[in-house]
C-alpha positions, -999 to +999 in steps of 0.1 A: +043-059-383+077-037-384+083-051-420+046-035-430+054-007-408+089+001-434+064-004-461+043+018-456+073+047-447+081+037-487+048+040-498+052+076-490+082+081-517+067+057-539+024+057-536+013+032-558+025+006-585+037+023-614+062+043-592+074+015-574+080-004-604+092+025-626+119+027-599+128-009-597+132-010-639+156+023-629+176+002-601+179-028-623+192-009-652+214+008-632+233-022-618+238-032-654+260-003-660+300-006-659+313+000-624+328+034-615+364+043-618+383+046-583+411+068-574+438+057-546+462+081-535+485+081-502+507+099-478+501+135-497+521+155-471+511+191-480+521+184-518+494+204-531+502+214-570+514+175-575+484+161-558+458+188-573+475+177-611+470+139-603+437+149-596+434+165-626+447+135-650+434+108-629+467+092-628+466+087-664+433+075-669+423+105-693+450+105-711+438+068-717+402+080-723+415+106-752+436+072-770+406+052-762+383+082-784+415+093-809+433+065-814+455+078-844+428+101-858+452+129-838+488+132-834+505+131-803+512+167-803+472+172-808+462+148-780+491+169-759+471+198-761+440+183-757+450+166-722+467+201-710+433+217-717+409+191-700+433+192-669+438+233-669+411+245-694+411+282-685+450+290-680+452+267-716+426+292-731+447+326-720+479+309-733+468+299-765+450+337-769+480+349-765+500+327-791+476+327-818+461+349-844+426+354-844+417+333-871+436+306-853+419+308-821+385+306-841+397+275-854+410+260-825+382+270-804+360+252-829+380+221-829+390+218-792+352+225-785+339+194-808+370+168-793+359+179-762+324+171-762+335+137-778+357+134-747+325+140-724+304+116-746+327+089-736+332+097-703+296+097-698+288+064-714+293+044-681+263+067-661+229+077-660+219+104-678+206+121-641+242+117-627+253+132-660+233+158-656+242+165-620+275+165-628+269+195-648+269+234-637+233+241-641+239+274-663+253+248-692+231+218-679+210+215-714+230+226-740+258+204-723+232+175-723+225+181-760+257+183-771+267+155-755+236+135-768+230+144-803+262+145-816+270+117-844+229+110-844+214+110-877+195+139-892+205+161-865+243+170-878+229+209-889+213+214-853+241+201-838+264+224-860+241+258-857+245+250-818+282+254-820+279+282-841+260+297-816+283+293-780+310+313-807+290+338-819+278+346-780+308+346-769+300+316-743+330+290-755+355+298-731+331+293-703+318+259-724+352+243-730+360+255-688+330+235-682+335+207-700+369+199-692+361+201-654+333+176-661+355+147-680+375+151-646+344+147-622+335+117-646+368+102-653+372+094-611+338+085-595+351+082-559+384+092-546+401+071-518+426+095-498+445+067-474+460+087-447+485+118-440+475+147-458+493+165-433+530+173-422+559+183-451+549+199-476+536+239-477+503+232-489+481+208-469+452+235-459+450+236-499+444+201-499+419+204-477+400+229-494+400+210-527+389+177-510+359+198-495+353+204-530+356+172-543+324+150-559+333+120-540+356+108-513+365+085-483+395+094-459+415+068-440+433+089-414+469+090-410+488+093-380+500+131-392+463+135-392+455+122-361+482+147-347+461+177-366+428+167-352+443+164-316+458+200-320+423+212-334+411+198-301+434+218-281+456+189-268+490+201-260+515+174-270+501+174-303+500+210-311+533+207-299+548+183-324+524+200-351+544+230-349+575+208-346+569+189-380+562+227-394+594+240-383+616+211-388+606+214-427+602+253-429+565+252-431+555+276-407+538+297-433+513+264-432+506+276-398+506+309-402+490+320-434+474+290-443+452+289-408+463+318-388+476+309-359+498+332-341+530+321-333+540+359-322+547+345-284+567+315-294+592+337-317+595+363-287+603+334-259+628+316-286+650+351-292+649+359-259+655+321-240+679+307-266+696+338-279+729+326-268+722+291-287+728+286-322+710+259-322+728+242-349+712+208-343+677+225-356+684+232-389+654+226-415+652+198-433+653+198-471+660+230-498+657+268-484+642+294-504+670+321-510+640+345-498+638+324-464+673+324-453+672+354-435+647+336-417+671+307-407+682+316-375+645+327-356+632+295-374+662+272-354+653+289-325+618+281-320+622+247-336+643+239-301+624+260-283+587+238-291+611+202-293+621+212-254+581+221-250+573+188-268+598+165-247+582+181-215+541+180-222+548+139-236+569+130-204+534+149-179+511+127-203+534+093-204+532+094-165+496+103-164+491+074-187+514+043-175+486+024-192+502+033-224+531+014-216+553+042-226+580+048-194+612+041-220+603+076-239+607+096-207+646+108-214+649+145-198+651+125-164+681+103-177+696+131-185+731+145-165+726+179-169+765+185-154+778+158-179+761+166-207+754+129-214+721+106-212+719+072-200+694+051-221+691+014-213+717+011-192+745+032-219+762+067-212+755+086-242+771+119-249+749+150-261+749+165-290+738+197-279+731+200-239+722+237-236+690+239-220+679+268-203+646+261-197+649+225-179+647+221-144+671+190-135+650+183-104+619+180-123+626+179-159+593+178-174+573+208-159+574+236-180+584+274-173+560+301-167+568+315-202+564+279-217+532+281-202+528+314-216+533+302-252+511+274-249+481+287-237+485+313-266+488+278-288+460+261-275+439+290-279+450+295-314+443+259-326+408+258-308+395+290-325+409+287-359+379+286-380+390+276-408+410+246-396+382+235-374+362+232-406+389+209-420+389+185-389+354+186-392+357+175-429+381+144-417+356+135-390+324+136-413+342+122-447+371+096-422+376+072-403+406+044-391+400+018-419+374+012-448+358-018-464+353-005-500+342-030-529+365-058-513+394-036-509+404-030-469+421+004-471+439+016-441+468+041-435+491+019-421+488-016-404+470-042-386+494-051-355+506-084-353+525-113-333+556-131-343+535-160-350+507-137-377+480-135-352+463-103-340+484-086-311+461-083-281+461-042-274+452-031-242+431+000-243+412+020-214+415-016-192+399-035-219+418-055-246+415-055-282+427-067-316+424-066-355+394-049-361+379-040-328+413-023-319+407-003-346+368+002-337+377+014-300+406+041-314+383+056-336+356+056-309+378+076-287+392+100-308+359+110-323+353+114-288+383+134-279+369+156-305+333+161-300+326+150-266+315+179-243+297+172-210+326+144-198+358+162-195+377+129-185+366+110-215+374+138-236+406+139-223+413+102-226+400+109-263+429+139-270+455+117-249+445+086-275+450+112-305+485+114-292+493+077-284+480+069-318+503+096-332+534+077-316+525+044-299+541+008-309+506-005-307+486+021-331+478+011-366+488+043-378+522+039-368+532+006-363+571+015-350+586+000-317+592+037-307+589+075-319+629+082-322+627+121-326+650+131-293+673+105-302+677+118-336+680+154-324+704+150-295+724+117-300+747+102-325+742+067-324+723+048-355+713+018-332+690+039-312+677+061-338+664+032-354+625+023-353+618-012-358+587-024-378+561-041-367+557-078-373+532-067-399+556-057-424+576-095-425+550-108-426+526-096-453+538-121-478+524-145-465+488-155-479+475-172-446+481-134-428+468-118-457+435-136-457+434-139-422+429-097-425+405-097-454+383-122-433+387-097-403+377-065-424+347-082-437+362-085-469+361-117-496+398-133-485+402-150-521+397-120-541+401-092-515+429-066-520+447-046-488+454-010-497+479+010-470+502+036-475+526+051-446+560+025-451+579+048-480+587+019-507+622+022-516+618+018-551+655+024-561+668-002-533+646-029-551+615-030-534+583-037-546+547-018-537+533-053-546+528-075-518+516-113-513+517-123-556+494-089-557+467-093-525+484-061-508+494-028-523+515-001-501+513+032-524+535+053-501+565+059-529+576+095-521+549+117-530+567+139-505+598+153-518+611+150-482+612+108-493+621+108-530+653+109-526+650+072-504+618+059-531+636+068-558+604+081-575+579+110-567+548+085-555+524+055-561+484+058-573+463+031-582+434+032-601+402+007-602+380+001-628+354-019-645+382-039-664+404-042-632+433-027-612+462+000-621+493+006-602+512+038-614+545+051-601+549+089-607+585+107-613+584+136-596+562+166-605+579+198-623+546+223-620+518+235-634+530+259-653+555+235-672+523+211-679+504+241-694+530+259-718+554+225-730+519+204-728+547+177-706+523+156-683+539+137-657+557+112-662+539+080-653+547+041-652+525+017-649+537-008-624+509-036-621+476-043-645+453-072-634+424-074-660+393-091-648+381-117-668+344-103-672+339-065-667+327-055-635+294-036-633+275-018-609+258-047-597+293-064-587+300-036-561+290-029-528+264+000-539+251-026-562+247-053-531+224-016-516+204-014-548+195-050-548+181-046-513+166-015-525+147-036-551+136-065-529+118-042-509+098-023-534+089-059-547+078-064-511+060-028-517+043-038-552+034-074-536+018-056-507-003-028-530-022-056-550-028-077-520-047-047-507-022-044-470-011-012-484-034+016-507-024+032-536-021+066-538-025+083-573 
């Protein structure tokens, strides 16, 4: 009865035989088609013009289309200027008017225009013409179509010619060749992967945001930095807290400020006036200073103590309100001797590195001042009523989520906690425990819930108070450290307790029995399965290899952020998927845009790994293709139904 019931909700979209079985012969040619390329990138960190070229080039993979098409029909200078237009076609355009003559520009319009609807042809081959189509801006939809179709066909080389003609003659083949170089890149990547922390670092990460908004086709696997984002967006307090931190500690407070607006007017004020005694030497940025920014310096110090002391005060209130997080060893303002100057931690006298604080009261160390709470209320209300970063936390909510199952490939940010022994570590969360994937499953449950959750004010609470423990807890996926070391690294000189240990996860992942024992738990195939995770910086120049388990497990954390290139040794890992099988590039680091444009010098790319399948993969291999094959089982069950007379055609 329900299965009739379905049928007849199809019959609607498809009312009688000849469209059911027009769609199925559409289905079943579609799974014949090579499978789409797929674009893994991790651990961005605000590094907006490196991330928005990658984007551009696919990690290499059209400079591999234009060999694939060229071979050595062009030089290599040629196919230089050929990629540098595809990847940047209208800055190209006003560089090359002003270095030619106009005959020149004629002629290279002419040519550049034909190679590039070569480029398209090719890129197109693997996908309907529809999905071609859509791919298109609808102005240039047909003669895009045309162009793309006709071209090399017999008898058709003097329409094809009077149509180029044509976009010169109206003046239309800037805005043709603009058009047709963003298209190869929509069609070189058909979904982008984005594993985790778009956040923290770098100065651009609300630009990321806006170009992933614009993207074709994406998945998110959060990080922890975005974790701490969406609990600031929410209005929790610990995280806005180490939010502004992270932006002060690496001078990005322009993030904050221009990119989403907040106003961080009451914080400056409270930091000259509370610490303007204090140089605050210990809260220096970290990494280069603009020449333009050093002016800038001292305020900057300032209000980096000033939210650390604010920090250290909201996480102690929320570790006590939440002994079930198992978190009492990161309450240090009470071990503090405020007399001394010195800090006991696990039983040690520790001196201070810096012990003026103004704003602590010994007798109770974590409750904030009246103009703390001054400051963060301002915070809080900044954060909750930014527009425009509300829409991007939206975005990770609608487009994320903690882990992925993607075409046999388990992506997730950072790792699946372990025992000593391989086997999932038993979490305790909310009075309930969990592990593997159903730790992951009850996380994500919460936090969407400390986001969106509006009539229970204690669950949403617990939600924004799981943001945070996610952030910084032994036990979160995201994080997988024994502790979050930042007041020891501020205030004390001692290596052994700055030092976060790994989880067991990390020793372990060589070995194929934990590997499988994962893809199993991630409903993935454990033989050919591949894990995907970013977070753990590879330290490339120390000998260490992204490549995990004889090639099961990728981590493609290798510096992206310059704040970690000089440990990787390189500026980032990518890989790439295809219908022929998987890529691992290493990037050096990224010069700019500019550089690419004007010297035609892409980055610098090696790549690390190439497993070739041994029969191309096709649509019908991937998980959309497992969808379409339902999809075509039931309008058989449709067509069966319409000549047995249980359903009636409509024509």
């Amino acid at each position: 009865m329900n299965d009739l019931k379905y049928l007849k909700e199809l019959s609607k979209q498809y009312p009688n035989i000849s469209a059911a079985s027009a769609e199925i012969i559409n289905l079943q040619a579609i799974l014949n088609l090579p499978k789409g390329t797929e674009h893994f990138v991790s651990d961005l960190h605000g590094e907006y013009e490196k991330f928005s070229h990658i984007l551009r080039n696919g990690s290499g993979a059209i400079r591999g289309k234009i060999d694939d098409q060229f071979g050595n029909i062009l030089s290599m200078k040629e196919k230089k200027n050929l990629a540098s237009v595809i990847y940047y076609p209208e800055q190209k355009m006003d560089l090359m008017e002003e270095d030619l003559t106009e005959e020149e520009l004629d002629s290279w319009y002419r040519t550049t225009l034909i190679r590039l609807i070569l480029m398209a042809k090719l890129a197109a081959s693997k996908y309907t013409r529809s999905k071609v189509r859509k791919a298109m801006p609808p102005v240039f939809a047909y003669i895009m179509e045309e162009l793309i179709t006709e071209h090399g066909m017999l008898d058709k080389d003097e329409y094809f010619d009077q149509i180029i003609e044509t976009i010169l003659k109206t003046g239309q083949v800037r805005e043709l060749i603009a058009a047709l170089g963003h298209l190869i890149q929509r069609l070189t990547i058909d979904h982008l992967h984005v594993i985790g922390d778009i956040y923290d670092r770098g100065p651009g990460a609300h630009r990321i945001m806006d170009c992933l908004m614009d993207y074709h086709s994406l998945d998110i696997q959060w990080g922890n930095h975005d974790i701490l984002w969406m609990g600031a967006a929410a209005g929790h307090g610990a995280c806005i807290a180490n939010v502004v931190r992270i932006s002060a500690r690496y001078n990005n407070l322009d993030t904050l400020e221009n990119g989403y607006g907040i106003n961080l007017i009451p914080l400056a004020r409270f930091a000259l006036d509370c610490y303007k005694d204090d140089q605050c030497e210990l809260f220096r940025v970290s990494g280069d200073v603009q020449e333009e920014d050093v002016r800038e310096l001292d305020l900057n110090k300032k209000m980096h103590k000033a939210i650390a002391v604010i920090q250290f005060k909201l996480e102690g209130q929320l570790i006590k309100r939440r002994p079930d997080f198992g978190m009492d060893d990161r309450l240090l303002l009470d071990k503090i001797d405020y007399d001394k100057g010195t800090i006991c931690i696990q039983g040690t006298e520790y001196p201070l590195k810096d012990a003026l604080f103004p704003t602590i009261d010994p007798k109770n160390p974590y409750q904030l001042t009246k103009e703390e709470e001054y400051v963060m209320e301002h915070l809080v209300t900044s954060f909750k009523y930014c527009a425009h970063l509300q829409e991007h936390v939206r975005f990770l909510f609608s487009k994320g989520s903690m882990y992925l199952t993607y075409n046999d490939m388990v992506l997730y940010h950072g790792c699946v906690p372990l025992n000593a022994d391989g086997s999932f570590r038993q979490v305790k969360v909310n009075g309930k425990k969990y592990a593997g994937k159903a730790l992951y499953d009850v996380l994500e449950h919460h936090v969407r819930q400390g986001y969106f959750e509006q009539e229970n004010s204690s669950k949403r609470k617990y939600g924004q108070d799981i943001m945070w423990y996610i952030w910084s807890n032994e036990n979160s996926p995201v994080y997988g450290k024994d502790k979050m070391a930042t007041f020891e690294r501020y205030f004390v000189d001692d290596a052994d307790l700055k030092k976060e240990t790994k989880d067991y996860y990390y020793h372990l992942i060589e070995e194929e029995a934990v590997l499988y024992q994962i893809l199993e738990e991630f409903d993935a195939d454990g033989t050919k399965g591949h894990v995907v995770n970013g977070h753990m910086p590879v330290a490339v120049k120390d000998g260490e290899s992204p490549i995990k388990c004889k090639g099961k497990l990728f981590i493609i954390d290798g510096g992206f952020s310059k704040a970690y290139q000089k440990k990787t040794g390189i500026a980032g890992y990518t890989l790439v998927s295809n219908s022929y099988g998987i890529k691992l590039v290493a990037h050096e680091p990224f010069k700019s845009r500019d550089v690419v444009i004007r010297e035609e010098t892409d980055i610098h790319s090696d790549t690390v790994l190439s497993k070739k399948v041994t029969r191309r993969k096709r649509v019908g291999d991937t998980d959309n293709g497992r969808r379409i094959k339902e999809s075509i089982k039931d309008l058989g069950c449709l067509v069966t139904a319409y000549r047995k007379g249980e359903i009636s055609e409509r024509i």
